[in-house]
NUDO-849801 format. One record per residue (C-alpha): residue in three letters; x, y, z; residue number from 0. Coordinates in Angstrom, 1 decimal, m for minus. Example, Ala and Ser with C-alpha at 12.3 -4.5 7.8 and 13.67 -1.06 7.14 Angstrom:
2
+--------+--------+--------+--------+-----+
! residu !     xx !     yy !     zz ! num !
+--------+--------+--------+--------+-----+
!    ALA !   12.3 !   m4.5 !    7.8 !   0 !
!    SER !   13.7 !   m1.1 !    7.1 !   1 !
+--------+--------+--------+--------+-----+
***
This chain:
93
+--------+--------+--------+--------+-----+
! residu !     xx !     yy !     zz ! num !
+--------+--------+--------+--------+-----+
!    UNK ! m152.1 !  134.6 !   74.4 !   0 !
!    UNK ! m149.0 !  137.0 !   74.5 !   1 !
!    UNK ! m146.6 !  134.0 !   75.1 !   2 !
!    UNK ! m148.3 !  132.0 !   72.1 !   3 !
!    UNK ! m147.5 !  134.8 !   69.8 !   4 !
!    UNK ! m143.9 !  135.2 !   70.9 !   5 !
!    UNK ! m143.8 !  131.7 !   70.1 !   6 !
!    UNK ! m145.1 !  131.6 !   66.8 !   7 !
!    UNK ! m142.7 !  134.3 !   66.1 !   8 !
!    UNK ! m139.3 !  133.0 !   67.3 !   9 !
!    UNK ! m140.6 !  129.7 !   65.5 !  10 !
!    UNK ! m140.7 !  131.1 !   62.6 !  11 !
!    UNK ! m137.3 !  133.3 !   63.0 !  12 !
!    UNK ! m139.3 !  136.6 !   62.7 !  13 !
!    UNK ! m138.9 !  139.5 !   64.9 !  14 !
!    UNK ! m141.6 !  140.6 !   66.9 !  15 !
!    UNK ! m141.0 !  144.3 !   65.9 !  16 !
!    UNK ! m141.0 !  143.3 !   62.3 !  17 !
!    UNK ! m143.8 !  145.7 !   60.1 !  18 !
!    UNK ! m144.0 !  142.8 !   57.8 !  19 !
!    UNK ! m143.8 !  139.7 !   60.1 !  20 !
!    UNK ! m147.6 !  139.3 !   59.9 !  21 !
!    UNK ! m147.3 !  139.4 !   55.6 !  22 !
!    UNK ! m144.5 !  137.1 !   56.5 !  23 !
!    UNK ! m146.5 !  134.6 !   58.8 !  24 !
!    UNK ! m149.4 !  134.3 !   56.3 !  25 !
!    UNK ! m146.9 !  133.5 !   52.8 !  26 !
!    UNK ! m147.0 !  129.9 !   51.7 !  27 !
!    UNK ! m143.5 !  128.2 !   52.4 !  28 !
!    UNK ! m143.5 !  126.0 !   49.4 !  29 !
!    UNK ! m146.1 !  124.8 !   46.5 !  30 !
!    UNK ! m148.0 !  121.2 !   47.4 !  31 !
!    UNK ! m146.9 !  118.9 !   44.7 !  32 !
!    UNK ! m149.7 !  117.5 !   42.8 !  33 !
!    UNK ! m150.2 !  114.3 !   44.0 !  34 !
!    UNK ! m149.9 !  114.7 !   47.1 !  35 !
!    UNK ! m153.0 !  113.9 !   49.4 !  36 !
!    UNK ! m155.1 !  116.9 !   50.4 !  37 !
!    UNK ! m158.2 !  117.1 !   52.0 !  38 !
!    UNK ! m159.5 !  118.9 !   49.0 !  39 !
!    UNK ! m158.4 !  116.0 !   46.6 !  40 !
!    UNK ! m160.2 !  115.7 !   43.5 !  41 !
!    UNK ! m161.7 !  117.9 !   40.6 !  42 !
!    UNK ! m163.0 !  121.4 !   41.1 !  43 !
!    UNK ! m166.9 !  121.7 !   41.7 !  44 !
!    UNK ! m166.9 !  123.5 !   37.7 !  45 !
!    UNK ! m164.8 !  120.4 !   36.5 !  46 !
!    UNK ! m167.2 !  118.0 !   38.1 !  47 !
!    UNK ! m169.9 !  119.6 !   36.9 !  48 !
!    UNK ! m168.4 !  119.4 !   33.1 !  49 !
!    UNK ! m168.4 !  115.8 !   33.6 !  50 !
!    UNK ! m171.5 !  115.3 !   34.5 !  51 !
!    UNK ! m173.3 !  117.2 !   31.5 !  52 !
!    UNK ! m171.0 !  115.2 !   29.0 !  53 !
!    UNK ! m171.9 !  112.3 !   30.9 !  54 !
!    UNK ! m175.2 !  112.9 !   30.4 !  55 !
!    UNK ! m174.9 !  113.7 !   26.8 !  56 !
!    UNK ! m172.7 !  110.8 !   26.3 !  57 !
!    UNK ! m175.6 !  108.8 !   27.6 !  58 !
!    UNK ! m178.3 !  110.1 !   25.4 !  59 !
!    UNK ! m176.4 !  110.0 !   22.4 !  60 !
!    UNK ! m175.5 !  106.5 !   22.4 !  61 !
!    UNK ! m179.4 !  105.3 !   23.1 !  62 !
!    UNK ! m180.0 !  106.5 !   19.5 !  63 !
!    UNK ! m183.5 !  105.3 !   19.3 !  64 !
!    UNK ! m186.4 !  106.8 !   20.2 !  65 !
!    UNK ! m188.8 !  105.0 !   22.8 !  66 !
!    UNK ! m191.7 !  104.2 !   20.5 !  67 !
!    UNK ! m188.9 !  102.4 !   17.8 !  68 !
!    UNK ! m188.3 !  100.0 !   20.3 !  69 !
!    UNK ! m189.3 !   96.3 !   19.7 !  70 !
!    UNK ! m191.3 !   94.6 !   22.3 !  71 !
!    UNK ! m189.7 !   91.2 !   23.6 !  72 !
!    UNK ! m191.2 !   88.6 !   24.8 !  73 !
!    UNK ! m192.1 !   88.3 !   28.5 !  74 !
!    UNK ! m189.8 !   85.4 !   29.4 !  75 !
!    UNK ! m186.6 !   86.2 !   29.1 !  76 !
!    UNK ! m183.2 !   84.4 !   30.1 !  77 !
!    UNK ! m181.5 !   85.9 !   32.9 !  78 !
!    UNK ! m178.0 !   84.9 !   32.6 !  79 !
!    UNK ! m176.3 !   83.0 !   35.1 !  80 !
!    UNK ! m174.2 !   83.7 !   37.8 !  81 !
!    UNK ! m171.4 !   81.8 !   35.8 !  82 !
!    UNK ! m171.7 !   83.7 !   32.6 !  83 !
!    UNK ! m170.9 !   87.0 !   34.4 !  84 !
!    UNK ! m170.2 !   88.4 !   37.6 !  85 !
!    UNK ! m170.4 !   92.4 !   37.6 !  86 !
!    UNK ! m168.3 !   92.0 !   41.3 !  87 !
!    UNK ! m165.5 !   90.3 !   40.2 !  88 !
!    UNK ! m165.7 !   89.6 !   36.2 !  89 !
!    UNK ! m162.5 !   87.6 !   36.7 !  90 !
!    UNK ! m163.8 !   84.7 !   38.1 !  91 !
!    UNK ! m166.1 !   83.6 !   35.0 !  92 !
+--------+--------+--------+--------+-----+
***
């Protein structure tokens, strides 16, 4: 453990006798960029969150109608076919 610590010291060029070399092992050497990858990639849990509700308001807003102004179809109805659109790859139509 002792040789592992005198390691991480010289390493690091910082004496061992140093009052600040633990302040000095624990500052950040540089600021991540921001695109680079990071296991914590992606919006913050508060910004997700944000989404989600506007999503969901989004959603509601543009139904419009309320469920007893909608018209009742008939039971047979066309399904269209695999030709007319592909939801995979819309591309090959």
């Amino acid at each position: 453990m002792r040789d592992q610590k005198k390691n991480t010291y010289r390493r690091h060029n910082i004496d061992m006798k140093d009052p600040q070399a633990a302040i000095k092992l624990h500052l950040p050497i540089g600021k991540i960029p921001d695109n680079a990858i990071t296991s914590t990639r992606g919006p913050s849990p508060e910004k997700a969150l944000e989404r989600a509700r506007q999503q969901r308001e989004e959603a509601l807003s543009y139904s419009g109608l309320s469920q007893a102004s909608h018209s009742v179809s008939s039971s047979i109805s066309t399904v269209p076919s695999a030709k007319e659109y592909n939801p995979v790859a819309p591309w090959d139509t």
